[in-house]
Structures are given as structure tokens and as C-alpha cells.
Backbone as numpy.savetxt, mean C-alpha at the origin, in Angstrom:
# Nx Ny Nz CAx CAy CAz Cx Cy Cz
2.51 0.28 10.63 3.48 1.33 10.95 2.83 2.67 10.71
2.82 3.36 11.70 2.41 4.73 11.54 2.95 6.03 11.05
4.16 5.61 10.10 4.74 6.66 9.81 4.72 6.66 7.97
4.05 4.95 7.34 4.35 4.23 6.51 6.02 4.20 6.20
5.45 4.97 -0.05 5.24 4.08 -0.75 6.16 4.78 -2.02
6.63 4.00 -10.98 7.24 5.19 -12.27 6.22 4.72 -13.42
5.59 5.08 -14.18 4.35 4.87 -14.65 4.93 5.34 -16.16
4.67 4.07 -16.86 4.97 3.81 -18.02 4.31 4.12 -19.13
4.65 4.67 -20.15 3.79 5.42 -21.14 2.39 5.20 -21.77
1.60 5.84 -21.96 0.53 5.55 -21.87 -0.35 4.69 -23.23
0.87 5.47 -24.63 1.10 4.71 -25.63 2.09 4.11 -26.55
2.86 3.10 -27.15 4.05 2.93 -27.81 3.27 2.13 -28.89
4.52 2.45 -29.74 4.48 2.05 -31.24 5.28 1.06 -31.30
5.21 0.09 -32.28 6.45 -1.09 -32.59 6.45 -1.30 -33.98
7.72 -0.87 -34.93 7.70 -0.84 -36.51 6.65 0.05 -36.71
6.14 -0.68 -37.81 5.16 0.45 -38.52 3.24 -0.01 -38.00
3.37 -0.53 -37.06 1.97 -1.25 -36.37 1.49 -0.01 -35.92
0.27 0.10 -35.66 -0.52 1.30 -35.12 0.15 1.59 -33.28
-0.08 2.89 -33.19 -0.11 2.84 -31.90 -0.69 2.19 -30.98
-0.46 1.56 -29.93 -1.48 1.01 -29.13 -1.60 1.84 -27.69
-2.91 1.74 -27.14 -3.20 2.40 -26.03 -3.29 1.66 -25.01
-2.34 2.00 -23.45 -2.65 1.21 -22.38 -2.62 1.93 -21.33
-2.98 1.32 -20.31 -3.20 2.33 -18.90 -2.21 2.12 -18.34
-1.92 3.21 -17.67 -0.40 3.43 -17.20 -0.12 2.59 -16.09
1.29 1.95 -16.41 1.93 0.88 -15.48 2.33 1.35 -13.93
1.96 1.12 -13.09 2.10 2.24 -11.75 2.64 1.10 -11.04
3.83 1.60 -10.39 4.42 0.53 -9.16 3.62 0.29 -7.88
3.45 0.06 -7.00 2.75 0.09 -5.68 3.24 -0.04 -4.63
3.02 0.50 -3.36 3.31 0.41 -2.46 3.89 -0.92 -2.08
4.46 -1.62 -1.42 5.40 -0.42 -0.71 6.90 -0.56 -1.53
7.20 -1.34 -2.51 8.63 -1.73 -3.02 8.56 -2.53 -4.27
9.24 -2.09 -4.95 9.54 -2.88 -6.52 10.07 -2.07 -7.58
10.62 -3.13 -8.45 11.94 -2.20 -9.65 10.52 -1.72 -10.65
11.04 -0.60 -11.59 10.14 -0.54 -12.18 10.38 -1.11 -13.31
8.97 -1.38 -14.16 9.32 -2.17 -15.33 10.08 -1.17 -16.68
10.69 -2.05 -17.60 11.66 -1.42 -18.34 10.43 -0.76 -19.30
9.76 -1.61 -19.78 8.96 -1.30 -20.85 7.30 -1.24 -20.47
6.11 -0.70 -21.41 4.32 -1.36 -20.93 4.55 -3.04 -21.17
3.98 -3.10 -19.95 3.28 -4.55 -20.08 2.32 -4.88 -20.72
2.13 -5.41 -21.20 0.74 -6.48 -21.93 0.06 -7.25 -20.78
-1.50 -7.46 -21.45 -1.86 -8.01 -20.40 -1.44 -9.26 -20.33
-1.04 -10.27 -18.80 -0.95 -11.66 -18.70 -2.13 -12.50 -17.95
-1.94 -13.54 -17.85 -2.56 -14.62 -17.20 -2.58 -13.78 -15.84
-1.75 -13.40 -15.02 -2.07 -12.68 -13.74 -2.72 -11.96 -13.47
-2.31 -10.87 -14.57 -3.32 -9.65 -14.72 -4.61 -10.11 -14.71
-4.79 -10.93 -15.75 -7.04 -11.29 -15.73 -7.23 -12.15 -14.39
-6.32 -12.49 -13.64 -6.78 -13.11 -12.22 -7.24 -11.99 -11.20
-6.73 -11.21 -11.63 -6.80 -10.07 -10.53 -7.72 -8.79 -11.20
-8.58 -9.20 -11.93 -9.87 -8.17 -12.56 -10.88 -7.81 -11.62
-10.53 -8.61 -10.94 -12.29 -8.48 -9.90 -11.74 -8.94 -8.62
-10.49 -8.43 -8.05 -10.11 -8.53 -6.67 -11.46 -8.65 -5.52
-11.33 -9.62 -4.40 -12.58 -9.09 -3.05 -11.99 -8.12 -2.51
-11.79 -7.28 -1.61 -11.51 -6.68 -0.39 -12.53 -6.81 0.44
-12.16 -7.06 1.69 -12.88 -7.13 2.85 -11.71 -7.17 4.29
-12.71 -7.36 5.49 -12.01 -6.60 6.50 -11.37 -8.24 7.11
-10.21 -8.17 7.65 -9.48 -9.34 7.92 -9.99 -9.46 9.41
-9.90 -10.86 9.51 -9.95 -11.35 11.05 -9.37 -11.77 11.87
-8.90 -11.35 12.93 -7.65 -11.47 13.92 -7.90 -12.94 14.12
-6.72 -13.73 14.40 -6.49 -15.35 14.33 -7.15 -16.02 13.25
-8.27 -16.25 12.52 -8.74 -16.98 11.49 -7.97 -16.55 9.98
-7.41 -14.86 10.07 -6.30 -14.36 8.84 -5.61 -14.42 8.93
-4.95 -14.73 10.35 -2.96 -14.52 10.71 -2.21 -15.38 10.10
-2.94 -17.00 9.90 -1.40 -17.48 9.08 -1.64 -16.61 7.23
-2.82 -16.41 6.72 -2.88 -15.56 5.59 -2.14 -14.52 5.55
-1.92 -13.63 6.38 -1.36 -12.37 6.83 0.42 -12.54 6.57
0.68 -13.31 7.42 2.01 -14.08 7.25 2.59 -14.64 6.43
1.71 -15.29 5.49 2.33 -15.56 4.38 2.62 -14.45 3.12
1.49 -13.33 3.67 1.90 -12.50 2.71 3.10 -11.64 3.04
3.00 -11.56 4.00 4.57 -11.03 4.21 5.82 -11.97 3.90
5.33 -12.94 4.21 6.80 -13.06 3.37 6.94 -13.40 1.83
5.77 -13.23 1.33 6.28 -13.00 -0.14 6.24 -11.23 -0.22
6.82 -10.38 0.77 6.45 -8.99 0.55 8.02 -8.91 0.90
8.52 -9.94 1.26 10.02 -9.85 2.52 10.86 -8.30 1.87
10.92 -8.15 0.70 12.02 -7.22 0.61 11.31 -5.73 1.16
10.09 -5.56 1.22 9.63 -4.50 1.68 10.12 -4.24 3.46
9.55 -5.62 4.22 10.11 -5.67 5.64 11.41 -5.46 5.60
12.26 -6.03 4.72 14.08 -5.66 5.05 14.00 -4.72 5.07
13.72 -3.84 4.08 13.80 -2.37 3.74 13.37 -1.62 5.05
12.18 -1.86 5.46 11.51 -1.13 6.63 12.53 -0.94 7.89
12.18 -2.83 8.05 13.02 -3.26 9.83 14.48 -4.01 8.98
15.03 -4.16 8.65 15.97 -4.83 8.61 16.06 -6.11 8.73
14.79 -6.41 9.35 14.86 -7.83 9.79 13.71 -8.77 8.76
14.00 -10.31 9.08 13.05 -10.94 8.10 11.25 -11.01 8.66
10.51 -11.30 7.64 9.57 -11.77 8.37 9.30 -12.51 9.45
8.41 -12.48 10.81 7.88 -13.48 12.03 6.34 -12.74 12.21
5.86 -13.88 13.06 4.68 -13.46 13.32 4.59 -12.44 14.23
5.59 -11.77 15.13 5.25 -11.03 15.63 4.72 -10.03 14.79
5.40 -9.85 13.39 5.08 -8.85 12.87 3.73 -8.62 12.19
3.12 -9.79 12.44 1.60 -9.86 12.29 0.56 -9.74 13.24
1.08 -10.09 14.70 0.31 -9.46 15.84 0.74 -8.40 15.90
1.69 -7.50 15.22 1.63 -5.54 15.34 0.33 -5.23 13.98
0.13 -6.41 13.29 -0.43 -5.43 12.29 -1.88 -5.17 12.67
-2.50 -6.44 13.34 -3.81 -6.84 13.87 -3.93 -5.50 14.76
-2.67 -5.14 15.97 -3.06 -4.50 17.11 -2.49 -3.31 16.64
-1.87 -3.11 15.99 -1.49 -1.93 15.81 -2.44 -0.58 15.59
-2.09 0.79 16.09 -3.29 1.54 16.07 -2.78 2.85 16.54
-2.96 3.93 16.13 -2.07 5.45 16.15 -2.48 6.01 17.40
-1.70 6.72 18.11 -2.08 7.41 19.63 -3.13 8.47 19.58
-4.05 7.89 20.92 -4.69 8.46 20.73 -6.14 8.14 20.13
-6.42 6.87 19.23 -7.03 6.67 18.58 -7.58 5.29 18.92
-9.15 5.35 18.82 -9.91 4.19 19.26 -10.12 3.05 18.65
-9.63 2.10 18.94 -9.04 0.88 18.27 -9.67 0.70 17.59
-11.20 0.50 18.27 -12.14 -0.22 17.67 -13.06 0.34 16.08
-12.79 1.51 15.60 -12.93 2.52 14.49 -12.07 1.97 13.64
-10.44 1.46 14.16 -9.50 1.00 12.81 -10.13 -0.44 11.90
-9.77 -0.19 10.93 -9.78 -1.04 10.40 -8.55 -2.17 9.21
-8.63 -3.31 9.55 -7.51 -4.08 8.77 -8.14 -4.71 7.66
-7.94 -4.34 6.24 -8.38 -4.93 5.21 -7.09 -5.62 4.39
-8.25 -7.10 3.90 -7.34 -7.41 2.69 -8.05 -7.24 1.23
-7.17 -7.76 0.55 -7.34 -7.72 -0.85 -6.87 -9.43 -1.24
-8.04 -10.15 -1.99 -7.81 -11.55 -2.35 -8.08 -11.92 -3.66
-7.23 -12.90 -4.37 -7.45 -13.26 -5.38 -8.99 -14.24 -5.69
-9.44 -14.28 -6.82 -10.72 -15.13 -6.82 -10.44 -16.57 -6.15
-8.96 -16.75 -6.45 -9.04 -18.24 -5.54 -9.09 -17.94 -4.38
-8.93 -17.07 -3.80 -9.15 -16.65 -2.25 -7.46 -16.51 -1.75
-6.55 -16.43 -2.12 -5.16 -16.25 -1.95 -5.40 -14.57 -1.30
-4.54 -13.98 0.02 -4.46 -12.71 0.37 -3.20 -11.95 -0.64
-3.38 -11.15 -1.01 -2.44 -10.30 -1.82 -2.05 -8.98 -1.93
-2.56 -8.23 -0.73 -2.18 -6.73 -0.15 -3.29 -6.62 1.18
-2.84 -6.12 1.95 -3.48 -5.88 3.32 -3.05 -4.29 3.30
-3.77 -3.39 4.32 -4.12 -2.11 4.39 -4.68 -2.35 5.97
-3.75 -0.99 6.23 -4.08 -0.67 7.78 -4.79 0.71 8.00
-6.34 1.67 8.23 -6.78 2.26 7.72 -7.29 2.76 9.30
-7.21 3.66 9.62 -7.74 4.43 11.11 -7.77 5.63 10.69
-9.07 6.18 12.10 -9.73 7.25 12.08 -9.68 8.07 13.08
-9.15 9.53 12.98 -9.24 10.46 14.01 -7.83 11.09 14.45
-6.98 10.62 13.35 -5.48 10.57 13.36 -5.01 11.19 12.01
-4.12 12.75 12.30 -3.52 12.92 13.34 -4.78 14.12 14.05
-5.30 14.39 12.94 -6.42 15.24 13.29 -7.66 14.31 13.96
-9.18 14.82 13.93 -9.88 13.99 14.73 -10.72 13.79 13.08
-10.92 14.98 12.25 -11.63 14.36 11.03 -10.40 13.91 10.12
-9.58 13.41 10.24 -8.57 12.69 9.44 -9.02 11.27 9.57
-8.36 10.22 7.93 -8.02 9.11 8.29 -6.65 8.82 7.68
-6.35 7.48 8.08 -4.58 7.22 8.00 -4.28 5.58 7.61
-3.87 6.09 6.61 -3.52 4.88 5.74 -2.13 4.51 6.94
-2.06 3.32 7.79 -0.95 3.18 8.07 0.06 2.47 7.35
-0.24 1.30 6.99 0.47 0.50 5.69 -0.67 -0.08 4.41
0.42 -0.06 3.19 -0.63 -0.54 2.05 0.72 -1.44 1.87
0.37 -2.49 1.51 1.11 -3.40 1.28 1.19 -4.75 0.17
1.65 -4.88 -0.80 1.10 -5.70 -1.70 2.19 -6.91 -2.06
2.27 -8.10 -2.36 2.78 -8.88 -2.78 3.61 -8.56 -3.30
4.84 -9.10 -3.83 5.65 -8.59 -4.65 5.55 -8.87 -6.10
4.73 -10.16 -6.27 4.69 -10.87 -7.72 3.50 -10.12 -8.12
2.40 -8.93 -7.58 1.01 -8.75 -8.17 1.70 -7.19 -8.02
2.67 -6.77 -7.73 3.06 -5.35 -8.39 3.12 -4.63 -9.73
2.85 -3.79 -9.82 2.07 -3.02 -11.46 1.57 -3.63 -12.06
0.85 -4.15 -11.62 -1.16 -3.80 -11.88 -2.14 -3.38 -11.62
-1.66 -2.10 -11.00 -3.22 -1.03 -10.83 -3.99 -1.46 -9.35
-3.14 -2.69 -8.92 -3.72 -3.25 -7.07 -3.90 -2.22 -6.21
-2.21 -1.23 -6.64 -2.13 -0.23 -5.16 -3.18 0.68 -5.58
-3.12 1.16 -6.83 -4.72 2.34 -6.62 -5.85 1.34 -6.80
-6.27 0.30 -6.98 -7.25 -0.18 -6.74 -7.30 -0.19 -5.43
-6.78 -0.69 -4.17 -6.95 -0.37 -2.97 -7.52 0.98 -2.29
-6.35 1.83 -2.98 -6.36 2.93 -2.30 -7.80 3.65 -2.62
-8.58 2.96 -3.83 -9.57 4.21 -4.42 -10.60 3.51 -3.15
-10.50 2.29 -2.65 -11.37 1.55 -1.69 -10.86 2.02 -0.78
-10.05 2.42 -0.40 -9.93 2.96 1.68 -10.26 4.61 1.27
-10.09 5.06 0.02 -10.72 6.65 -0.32 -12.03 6.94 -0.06
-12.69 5.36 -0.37 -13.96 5.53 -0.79 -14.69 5.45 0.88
-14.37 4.55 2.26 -14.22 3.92 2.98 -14.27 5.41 4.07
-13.09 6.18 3.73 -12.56 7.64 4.40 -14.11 8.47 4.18
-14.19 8.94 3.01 -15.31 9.72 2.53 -16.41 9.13 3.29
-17.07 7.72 3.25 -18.29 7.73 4.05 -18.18 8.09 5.21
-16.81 7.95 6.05 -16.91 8.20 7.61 -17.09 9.94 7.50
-16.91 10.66 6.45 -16.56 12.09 6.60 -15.65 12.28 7.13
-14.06 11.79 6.30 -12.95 12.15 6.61 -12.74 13.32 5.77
-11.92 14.73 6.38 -11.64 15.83 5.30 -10.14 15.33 4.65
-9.27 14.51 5.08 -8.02 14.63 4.86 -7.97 13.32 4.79
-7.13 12.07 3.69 -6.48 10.81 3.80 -4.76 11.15 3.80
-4.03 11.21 4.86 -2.85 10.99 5.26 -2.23 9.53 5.46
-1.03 9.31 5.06 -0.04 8.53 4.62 1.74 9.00 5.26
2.44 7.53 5.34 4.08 8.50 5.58 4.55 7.28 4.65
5.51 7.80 4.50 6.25 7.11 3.42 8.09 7.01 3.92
8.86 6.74 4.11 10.13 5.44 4.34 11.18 7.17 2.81
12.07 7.71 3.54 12.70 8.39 2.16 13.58 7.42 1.64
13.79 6.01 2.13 14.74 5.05 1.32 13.80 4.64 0.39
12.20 4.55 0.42 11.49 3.98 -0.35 11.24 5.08 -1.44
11.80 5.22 -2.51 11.50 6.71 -3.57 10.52 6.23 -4.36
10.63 4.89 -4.48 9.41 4.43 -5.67 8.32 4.50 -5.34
8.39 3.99 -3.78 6.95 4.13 -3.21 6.54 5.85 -2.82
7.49 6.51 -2.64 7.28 8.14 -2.78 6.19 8.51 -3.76
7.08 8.23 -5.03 6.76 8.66 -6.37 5.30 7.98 -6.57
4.63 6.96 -6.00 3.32 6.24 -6.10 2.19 7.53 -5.53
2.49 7.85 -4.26 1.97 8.62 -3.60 1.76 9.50 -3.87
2.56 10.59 -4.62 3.06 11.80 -5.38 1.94 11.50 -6.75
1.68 10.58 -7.26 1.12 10.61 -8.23 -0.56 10.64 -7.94
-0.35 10.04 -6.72 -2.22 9.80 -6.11 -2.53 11.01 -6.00
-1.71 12.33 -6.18 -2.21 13.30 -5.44 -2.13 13.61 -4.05
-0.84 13.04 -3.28 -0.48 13.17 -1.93 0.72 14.05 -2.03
0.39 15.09 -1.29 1.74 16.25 -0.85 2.23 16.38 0.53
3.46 16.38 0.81 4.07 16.38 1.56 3.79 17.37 2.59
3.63 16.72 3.82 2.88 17.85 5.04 4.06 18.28 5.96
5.33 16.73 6.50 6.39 17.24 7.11 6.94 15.32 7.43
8.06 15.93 7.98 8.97 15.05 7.64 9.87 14.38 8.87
9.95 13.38 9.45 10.64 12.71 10.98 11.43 12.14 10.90
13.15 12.56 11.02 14.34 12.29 10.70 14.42 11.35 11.83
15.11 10.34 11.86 15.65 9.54 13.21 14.59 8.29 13.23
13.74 8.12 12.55 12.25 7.41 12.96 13.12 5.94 12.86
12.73 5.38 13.79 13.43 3.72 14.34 12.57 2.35 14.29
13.11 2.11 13.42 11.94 0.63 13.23 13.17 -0.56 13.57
12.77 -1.32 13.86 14.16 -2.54 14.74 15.15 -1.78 14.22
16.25 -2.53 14.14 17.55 -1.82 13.99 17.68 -1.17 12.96
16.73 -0.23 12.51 17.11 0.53 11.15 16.21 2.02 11.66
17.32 2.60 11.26 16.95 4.43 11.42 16.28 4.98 10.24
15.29 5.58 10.28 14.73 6.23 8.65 14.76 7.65 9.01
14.10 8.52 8.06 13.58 9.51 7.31 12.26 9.03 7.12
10.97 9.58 7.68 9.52 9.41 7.21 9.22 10.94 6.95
8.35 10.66 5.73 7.79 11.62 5.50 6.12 11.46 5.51
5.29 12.61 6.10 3.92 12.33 5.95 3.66 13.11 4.67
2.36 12.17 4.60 1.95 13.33 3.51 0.78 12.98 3.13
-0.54 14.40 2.41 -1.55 13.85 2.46 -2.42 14.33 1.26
-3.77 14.28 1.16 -4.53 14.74 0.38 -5.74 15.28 0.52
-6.14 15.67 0.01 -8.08 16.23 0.71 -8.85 15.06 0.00
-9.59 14.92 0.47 -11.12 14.01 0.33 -12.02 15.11 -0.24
């Protein structure tokens, strides 16, 4: 989608135990409650220390692709209203901003060491400007939310932008989605302007773009 996303204290005390220090709990794109309290690390968390990313492959990733959407489903309600199908995985493969040469975009995932997909990223160049790039969706599982995935991604399509000599990484963000706002807002993304009426299946939004310098 081309229009496209609360960070928990950094230290707490319990009784009279020393302070302890942790890195701040950050929600991620594109949807999820935030947690009440810091997390500790779990069994999930050390699965996901040394994520792959790499670039997905049209038909050999699609049933991967698909399954991650629908463990993402409440993000799609939110978006389209509607549940997960594969169509919505041949828009993600072909999908690509006007104007802009397909073959420059790129579709990445993010996989667990067992090789499980667990956030995909839609990432094009030359949009809306010609040295711009454009995060179209970041998207992550719902069960691997706050753990540092969505800026672990994002510091990889930052890093990805910069070699092409992008001046600007632009993003839009859903105004029903505030959490995922507030993610963005924290990366250092400011609001450029804003598309009332924006229509995804039967659901009307508010998108806002918004971006950052490289």
C-alpha cells in the first residue's frame, strides 16, 4: 500500500533490588496493544537475535507471504476491512508507486533462524520524488511485536536507501493506526501531508505521509 505505523521505560525498580537497565520496548508497525509493563527477555526474544533479511521471491515466497498475513490479520482488518486471501499477496509482489520502475522495487523479508517469514517490507525508489525511497508497507507478525523487529528492519531498508543515494526515506501511515503513528514519530519521521478519503476495499481512511532525511 502506498499510502502505508509506546516505548516503555528504559529503567524500573522492584522493592529494594537495584535498578535494572533495558532497551526500550517499541511497538511496530503496523498494529498491537502496548505492553503494560518492560519485558524481560523470553525464549522468543533470543530466537529472533540474529534475524536473516533478504529479498523475497515471487511464487517460491507466496504461500510464506500468506501465511504471514494471516497471523498479521488484525492489521489487514484494520487497513481493508476484509480478511486475509491471496490476492492480497499478488498486490504485495506487484505492487509498485506511479510512476516508478518496477524493477528498482524491492520486496524483503525478515526470517526466523528456523527459516519461518516474520515481517515483509515493501521498499521503492524514485517515489514521490526521483531521489526518494518509500517504505510502502512494514509489516510484522503479531506474536514477534516489541522486540526491536520494526527498527531492526527499518535500520536495514535505511541502510539499503543510503547506498542507492536516497536524500529522503518516506512512509504513510493509516490515522486509525496511532500506535503505528507514534512508532514512526519516534524513528524520526515528520509529517509532510495528509489524504483524507484514501479507500482501501470497503474502508475509507485518513493517510498521512511522512518522512525523514537520510
Amino acid at each position: 500500500m502506498f499510502t502505508n505505523r509506546e516505548t516503555a521505560p528504559e529503567r524500573y525498580q522492584v522493592g529494594n533490588s537495584p535498578a535494572v537497565s533495558l532497551r526500550p520496548i517499541t511497538i511496530e508497525f503496523p498494529f498491537g496493544d502496548p505492553p503494560c509493563t518492560p519485558r524481560r527477555p523470553t525464549k522468543a526474544h533470543a530466537l529472533m537475535t540474529d534475524p536473516e533479511i533478504r529479498l523475497l521471491v515471487p511464487g517460491s515466497d507466496n504461500a510464506a507471504v500468506r501465511d504471514l498475513y494471516d497471523r498479521a490479520a488484525d492489521f489487514v482488518m484494520l487497513e481493508s476491512g476484509t480478511e486475509p486471501s491471496d490476492a492480497m499477496v499478488e498486490q504485495f509482489f506487484t505492487d509498485c508507486p506511479p510512476g516508478v520502475d518496477f524493477a528498482t522495487s524491492q520486496k524483503l523479508g525478515m526470517f526466523r533462524p528456523s527459516g519461518q517469514l516474520v515481517a515483509i517490507a515493501d521498499l521503492a525508489f524514485g517515489y514521490p520524488e526521483a531521489d526518494d525511497a518509500y517504505v510502502g508497507l512494514l509489516l510484522l507478525d503479531e506474536s514477534c511485536r516489541g522486540m526491536g523487529l520494526g527498527r531492526t528492519f527499518l535500520d536495514h531498508l535505511t541502510g539499503i536507501a543510503r547506498a542507492r543515494n536516497a536524500r529522503r526515506l518516506l512512509i504513510a501511515v493509516l490515522d486509525e493506526n496511532a500506535r503505528g503513528r507514534a512508532f514512526w514519530e519516534r524513528e524520526g519521521f515528520r509529517l509532510l501531508q495528509s489524504f483524507p478519503d484514501f479507500k482501501i476495499g470497503p474502508k475509507t481512511h485518513v493517510a498521512h505521509r511522512m518522512w525523514r532525511s537520510l
